[in-house]
mmCIF file of the N, C-alpha and C atoms, coordinates in Angstrom:
data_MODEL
# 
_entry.id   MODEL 
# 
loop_
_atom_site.group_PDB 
_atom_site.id 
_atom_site.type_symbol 
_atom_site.label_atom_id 
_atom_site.label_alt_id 
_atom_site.label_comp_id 
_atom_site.label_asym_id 
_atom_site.label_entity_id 
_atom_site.label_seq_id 
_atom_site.pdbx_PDB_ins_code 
_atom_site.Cartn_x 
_atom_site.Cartn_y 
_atom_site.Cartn_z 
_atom_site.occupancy 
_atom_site.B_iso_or_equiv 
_atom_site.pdbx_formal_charge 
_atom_site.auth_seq_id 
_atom_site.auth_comp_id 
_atom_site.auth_asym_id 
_atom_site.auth_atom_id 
_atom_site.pdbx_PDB_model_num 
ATOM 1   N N  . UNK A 1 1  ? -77.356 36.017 38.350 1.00 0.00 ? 1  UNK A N  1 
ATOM 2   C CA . UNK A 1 1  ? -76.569 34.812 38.507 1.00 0.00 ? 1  UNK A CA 1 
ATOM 3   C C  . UNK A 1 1  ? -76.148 34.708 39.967 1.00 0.00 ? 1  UNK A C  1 
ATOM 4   N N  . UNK A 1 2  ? -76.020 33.374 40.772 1.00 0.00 ? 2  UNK A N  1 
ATOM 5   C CA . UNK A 1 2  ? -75.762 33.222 41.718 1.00 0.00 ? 2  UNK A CA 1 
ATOM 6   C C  . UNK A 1 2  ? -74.462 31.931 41.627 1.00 0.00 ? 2  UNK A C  1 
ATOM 7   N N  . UNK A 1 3  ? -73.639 32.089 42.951 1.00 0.00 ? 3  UNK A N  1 
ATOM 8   C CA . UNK A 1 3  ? -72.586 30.979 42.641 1.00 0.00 ? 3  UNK A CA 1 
ATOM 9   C C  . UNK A 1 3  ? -72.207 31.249 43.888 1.00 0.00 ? 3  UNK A C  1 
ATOM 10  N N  . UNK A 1 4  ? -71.637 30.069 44.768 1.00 0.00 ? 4  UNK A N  1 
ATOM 11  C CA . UNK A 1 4  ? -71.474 30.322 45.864 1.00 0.00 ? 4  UNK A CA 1 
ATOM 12  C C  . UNK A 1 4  ? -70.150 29.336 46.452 1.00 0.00 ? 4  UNK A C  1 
ATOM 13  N N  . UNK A 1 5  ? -69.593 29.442 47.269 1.00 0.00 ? 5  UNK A N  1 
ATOM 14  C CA . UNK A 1 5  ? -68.092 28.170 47.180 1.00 0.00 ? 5  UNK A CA 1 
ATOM 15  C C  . UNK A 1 5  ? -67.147 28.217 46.529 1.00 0.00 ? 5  UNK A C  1 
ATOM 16  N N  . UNK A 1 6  ? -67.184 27.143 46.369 1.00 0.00 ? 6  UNK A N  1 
ATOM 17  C CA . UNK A 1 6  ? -65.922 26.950 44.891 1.00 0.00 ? 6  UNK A CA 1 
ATOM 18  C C  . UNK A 1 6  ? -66.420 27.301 43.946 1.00 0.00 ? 6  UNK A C  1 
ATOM 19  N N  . UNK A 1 7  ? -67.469 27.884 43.235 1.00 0.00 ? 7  UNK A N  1 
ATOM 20  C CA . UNK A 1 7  ? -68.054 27.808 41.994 1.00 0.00 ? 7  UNK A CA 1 
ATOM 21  C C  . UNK A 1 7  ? -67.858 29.324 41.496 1.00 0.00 ? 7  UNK A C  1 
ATOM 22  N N  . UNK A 1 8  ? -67.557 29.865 42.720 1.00 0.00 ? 8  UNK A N  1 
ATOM 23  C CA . UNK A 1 8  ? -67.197 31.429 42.457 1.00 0.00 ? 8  UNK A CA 1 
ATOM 24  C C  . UNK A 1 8  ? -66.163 31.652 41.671 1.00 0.00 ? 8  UNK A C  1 
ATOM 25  N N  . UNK A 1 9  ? -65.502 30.750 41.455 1.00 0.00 ? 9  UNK A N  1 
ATOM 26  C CA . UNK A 1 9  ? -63.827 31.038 40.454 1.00 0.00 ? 9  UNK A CA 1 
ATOM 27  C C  . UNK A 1 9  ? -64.497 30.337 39.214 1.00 0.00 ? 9  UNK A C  1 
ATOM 28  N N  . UNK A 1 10 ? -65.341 29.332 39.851 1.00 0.00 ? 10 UNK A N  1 
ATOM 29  C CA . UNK A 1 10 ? -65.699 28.295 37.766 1.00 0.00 ? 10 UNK A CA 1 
ATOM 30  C C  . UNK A 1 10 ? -66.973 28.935 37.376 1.00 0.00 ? 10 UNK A C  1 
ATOM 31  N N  . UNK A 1 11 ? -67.666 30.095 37.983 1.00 0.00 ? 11 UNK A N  1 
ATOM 32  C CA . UNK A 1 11 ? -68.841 30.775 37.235 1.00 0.00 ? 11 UNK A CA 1 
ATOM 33  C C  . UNK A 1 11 ? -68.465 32.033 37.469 1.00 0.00 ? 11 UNK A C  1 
ATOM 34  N N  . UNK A 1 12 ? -68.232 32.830 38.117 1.00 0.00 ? 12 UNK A N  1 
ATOM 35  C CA . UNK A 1 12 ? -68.274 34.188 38.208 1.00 0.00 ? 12 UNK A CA 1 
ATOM 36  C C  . UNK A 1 12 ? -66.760 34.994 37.672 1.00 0.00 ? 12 UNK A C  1 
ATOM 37  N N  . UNK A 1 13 ? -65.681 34.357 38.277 1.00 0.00 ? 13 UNK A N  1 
ATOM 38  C CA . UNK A 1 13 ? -64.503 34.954 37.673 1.00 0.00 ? 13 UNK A CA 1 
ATOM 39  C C  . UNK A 1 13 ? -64.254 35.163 35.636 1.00 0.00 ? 13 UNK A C  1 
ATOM 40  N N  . UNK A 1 14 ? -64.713 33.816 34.993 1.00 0.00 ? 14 UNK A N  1 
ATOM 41  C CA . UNK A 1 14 ? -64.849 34.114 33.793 1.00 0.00 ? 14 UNK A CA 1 
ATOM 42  C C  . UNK A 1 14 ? -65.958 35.239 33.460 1.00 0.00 ? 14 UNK A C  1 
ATOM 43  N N  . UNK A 1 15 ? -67.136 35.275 33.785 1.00 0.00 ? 15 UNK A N  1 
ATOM 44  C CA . UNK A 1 15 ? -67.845 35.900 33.218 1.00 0.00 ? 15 UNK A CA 1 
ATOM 45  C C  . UNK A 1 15 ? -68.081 37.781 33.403 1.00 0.00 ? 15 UNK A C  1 
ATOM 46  N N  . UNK A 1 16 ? -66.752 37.851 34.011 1.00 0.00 ? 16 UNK A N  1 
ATOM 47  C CA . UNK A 1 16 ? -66.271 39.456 33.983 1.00 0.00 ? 16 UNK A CA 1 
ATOM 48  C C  . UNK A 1 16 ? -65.843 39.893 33.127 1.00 0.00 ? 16 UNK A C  1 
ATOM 49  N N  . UNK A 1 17 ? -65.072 38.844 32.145 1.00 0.00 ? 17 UNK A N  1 
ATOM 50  C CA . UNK A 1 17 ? -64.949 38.989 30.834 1.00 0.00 ? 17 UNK A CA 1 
ATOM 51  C C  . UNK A 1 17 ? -63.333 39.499 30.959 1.00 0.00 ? 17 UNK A C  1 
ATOM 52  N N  . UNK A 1 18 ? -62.768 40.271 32.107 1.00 0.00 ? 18 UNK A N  1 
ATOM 53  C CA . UNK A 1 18 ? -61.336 40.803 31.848 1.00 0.00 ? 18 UNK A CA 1 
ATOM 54  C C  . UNK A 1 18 ? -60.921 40.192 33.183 1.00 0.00 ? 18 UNK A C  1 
ATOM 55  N N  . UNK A 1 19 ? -59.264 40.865 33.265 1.00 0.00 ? 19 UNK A N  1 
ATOM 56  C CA . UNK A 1 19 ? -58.544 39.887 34.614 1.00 0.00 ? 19 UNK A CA 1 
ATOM 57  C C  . UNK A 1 19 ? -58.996 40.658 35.882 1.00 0.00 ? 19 UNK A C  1 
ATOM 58  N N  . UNK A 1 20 ? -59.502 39.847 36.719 1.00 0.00 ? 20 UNK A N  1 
ATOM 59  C CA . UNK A 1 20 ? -59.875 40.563 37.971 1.00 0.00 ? 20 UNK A CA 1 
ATOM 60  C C  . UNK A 1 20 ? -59.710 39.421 39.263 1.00 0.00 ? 20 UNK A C  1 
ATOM 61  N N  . UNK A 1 21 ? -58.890 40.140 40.520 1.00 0.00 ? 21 UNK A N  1 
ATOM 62  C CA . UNK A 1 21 ? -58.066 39.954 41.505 1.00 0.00 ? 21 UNK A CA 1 
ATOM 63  C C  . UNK A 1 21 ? -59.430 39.264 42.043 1.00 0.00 ? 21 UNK A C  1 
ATOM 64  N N  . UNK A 1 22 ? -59.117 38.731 43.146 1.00 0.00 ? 22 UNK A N  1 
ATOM 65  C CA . UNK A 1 22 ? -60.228 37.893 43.985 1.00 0.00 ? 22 UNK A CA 1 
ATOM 66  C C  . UNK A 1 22 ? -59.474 37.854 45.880 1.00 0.00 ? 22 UNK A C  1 
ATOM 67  N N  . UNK A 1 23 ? -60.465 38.252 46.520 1.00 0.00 ? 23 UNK A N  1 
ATOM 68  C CA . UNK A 1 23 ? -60.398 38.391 48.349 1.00 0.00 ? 23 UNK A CA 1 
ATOM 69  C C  . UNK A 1 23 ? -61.197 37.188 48.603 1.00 0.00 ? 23 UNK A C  1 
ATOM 70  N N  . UNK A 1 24 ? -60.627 36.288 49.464 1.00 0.00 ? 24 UNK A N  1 
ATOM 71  C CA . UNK A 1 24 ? -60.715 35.385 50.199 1.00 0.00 ? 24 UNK A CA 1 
ATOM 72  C C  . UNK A 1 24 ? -60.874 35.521 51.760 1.00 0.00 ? 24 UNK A C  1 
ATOM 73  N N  . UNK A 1 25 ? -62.101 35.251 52.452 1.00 0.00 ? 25 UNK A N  1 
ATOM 74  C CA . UNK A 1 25 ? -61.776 35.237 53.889 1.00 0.00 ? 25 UNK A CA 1 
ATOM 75  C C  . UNK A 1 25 ? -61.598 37.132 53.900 1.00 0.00 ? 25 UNK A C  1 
ATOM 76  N N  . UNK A 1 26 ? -62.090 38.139 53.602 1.00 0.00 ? 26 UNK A N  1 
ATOM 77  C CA . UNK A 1 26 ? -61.582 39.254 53.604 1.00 0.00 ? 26 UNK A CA 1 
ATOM 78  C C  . UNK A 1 26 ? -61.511 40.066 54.686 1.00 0.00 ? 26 UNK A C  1 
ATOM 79  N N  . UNK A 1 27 ? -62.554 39.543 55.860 1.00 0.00 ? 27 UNK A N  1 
ATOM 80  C CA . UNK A 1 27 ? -62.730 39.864 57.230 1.00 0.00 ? 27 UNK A CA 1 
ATOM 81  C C  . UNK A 1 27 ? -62.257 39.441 58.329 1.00 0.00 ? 27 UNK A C  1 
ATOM 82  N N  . UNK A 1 28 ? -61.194 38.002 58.137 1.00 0.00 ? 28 UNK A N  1 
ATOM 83  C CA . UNK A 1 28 ? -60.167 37.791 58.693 1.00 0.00 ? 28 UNK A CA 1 
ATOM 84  C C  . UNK A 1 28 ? -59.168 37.697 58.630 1.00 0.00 ? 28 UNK A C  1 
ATOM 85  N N  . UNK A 1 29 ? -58.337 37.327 60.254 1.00 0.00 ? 29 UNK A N  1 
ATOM 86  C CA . UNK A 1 29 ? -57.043 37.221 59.977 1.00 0.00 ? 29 UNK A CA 1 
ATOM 87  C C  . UNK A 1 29 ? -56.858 36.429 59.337 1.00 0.00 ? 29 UNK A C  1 
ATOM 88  N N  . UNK A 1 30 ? -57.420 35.733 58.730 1.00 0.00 ? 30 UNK A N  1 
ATOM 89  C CA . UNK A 1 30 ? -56.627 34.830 57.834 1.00 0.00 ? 30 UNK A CA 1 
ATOM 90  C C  . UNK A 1 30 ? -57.026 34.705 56.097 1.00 0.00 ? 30 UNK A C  1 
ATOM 91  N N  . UNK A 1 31 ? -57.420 36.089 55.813 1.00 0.00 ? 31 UNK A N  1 
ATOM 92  C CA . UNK A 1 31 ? -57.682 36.244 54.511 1.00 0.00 ? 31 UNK A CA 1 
ATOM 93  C C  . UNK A 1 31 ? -56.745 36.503 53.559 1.00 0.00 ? 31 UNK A C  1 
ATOM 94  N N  . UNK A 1 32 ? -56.976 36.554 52.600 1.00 0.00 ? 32 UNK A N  1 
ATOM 95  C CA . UNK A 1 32 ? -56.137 36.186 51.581 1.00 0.00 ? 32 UNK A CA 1 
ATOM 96  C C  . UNK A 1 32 ? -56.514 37.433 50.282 1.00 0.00 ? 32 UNK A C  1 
ATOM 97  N N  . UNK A 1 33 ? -55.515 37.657 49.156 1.00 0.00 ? 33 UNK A N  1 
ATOM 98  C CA . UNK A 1 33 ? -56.302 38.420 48.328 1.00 0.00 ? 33 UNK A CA 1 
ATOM 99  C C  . UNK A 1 33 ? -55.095 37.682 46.857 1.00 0.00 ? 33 UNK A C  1 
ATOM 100 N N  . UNK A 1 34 ? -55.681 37.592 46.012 1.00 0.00 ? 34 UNK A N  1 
ATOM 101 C CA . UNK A 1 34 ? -55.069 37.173 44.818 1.00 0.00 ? 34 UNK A CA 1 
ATOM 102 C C  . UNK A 1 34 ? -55.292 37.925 43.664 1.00 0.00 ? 34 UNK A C  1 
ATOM 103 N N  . UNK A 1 35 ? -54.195 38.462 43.006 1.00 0.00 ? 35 UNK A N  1 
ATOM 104 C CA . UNK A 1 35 ? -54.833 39.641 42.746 1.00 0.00 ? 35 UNK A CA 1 
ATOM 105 C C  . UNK A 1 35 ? -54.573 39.457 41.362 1.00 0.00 ? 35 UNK A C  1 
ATOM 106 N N  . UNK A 1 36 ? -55.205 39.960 40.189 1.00 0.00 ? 36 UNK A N  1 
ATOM 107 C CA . UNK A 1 36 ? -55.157 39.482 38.491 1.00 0.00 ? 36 UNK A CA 1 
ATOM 108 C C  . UNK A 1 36 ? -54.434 39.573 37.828 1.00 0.00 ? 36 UNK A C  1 
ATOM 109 N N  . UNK A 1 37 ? -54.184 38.399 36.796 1.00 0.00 ? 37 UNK A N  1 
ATOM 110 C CA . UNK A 1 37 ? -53.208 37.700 36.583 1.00 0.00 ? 37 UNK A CA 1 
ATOM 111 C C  . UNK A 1 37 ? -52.378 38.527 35.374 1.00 0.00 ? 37 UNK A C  1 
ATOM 112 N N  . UNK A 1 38 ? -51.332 38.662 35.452 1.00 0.00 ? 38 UNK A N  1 
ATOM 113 C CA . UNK A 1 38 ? -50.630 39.649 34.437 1.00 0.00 ? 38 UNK A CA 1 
ATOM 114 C C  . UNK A 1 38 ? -51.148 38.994 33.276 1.00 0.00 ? 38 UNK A C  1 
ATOM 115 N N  . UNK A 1 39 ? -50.538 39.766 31.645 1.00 0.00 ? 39 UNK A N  1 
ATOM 116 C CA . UNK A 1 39 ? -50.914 38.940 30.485 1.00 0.00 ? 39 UNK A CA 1 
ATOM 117 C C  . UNK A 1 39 ? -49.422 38.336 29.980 1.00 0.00 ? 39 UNK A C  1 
ATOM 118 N N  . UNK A 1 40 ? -49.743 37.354 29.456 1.00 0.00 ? 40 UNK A N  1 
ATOM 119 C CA . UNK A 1 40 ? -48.246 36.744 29.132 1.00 0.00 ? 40 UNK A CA 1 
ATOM 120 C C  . UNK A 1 40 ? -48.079 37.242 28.011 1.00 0.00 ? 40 UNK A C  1 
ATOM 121 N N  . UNK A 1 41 ? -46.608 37.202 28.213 1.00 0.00 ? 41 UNK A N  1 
ATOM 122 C CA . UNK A 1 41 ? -46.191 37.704 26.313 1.00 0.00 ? 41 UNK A CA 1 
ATOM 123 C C  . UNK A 1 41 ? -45.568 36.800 25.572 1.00 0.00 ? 41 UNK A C  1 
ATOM 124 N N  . UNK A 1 42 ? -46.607 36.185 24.621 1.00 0.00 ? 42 UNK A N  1 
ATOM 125 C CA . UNK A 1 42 ? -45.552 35.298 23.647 1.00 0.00 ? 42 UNK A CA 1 
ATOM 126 C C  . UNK A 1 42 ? -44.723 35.496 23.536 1.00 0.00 ? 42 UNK A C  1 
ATOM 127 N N  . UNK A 1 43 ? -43.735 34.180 23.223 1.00 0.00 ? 43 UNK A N  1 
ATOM 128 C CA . UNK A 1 43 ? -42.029 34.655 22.448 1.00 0.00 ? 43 UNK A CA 1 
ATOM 129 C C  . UNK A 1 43 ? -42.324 34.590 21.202 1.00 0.00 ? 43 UNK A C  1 
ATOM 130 N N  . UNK A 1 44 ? -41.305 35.401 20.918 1.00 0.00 ? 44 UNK A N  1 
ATOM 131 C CA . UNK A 1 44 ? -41.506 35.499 19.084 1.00 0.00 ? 44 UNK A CA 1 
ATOM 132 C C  . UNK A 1 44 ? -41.282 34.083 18.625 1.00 0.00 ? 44 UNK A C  1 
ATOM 133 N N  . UNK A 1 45 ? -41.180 34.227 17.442 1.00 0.00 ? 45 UNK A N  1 
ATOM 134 C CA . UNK A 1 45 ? -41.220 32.930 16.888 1.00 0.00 ? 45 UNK A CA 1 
ATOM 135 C C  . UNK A 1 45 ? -39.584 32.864 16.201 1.00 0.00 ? 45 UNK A C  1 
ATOM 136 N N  . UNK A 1 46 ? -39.030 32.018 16.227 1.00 0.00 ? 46 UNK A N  1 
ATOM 137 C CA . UNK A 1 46 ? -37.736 32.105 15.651 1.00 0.00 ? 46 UNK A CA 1 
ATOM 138 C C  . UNK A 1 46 ? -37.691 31.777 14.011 1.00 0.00 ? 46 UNK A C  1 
ATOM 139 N N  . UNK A 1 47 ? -36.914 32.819 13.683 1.00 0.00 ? 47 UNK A N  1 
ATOM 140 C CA . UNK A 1 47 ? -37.133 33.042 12.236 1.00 0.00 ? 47 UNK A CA 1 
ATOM 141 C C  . UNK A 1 47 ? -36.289 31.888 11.909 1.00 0.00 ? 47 UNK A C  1 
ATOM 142 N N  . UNK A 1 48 ? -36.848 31.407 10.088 1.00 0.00 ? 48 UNK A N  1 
ATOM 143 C CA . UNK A 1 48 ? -36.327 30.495 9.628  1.00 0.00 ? 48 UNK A CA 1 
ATOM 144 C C  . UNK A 1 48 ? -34.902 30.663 9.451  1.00 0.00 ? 48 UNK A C  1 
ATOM 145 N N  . UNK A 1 49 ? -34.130 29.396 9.636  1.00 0.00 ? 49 UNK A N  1 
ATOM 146 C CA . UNK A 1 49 ? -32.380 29.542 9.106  1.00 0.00 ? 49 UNK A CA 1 
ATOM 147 C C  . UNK A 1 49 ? -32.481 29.491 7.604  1.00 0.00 ? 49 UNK A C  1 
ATOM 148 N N  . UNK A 1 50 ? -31.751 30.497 6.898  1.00 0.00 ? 50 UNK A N  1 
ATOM 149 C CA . UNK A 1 50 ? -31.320 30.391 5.353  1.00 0.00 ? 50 UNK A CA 1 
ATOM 150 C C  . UNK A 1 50 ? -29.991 29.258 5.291  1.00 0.00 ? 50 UNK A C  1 
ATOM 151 N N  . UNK A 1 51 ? -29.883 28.339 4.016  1.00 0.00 ? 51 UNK A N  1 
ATOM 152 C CA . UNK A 1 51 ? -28.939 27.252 4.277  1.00 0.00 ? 51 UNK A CA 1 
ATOM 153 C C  . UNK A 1 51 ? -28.495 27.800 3.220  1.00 0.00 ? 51 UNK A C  1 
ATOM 154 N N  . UNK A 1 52 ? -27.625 28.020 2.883  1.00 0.00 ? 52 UNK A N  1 
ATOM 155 C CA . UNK A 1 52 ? -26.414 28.242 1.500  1.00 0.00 ? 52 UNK A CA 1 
ATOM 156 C C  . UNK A 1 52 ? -26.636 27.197 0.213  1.00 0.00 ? 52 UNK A C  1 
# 
């Protein structure tokens, strides 16, 4: 597979299959690194009120 540009985040980042950080520009000063994305934690669900 090849992907090159912008297409590197809409073809290659999914198909790693898990969360993985990404370097931008990595050889200059003005690079960047973004690094993978924590996992969120649902909130529970709020239990039903009992009514009398």
């Amino acid at each position: 597979m090849t992907a090159v540009g912008a297409r590197l985040l809409d073809v290659v980042i999914p198909a790693i299959g898990s969360p993985a950080g990404v370097a931008l520009n990595a050889g200059s000063e003005l690079g960047m690194l973004f690094p993978p994305p924590r996992p969120t934690r649902r909130p529970h669900p709020t239990p039903p009120t009992l009514s009398a």
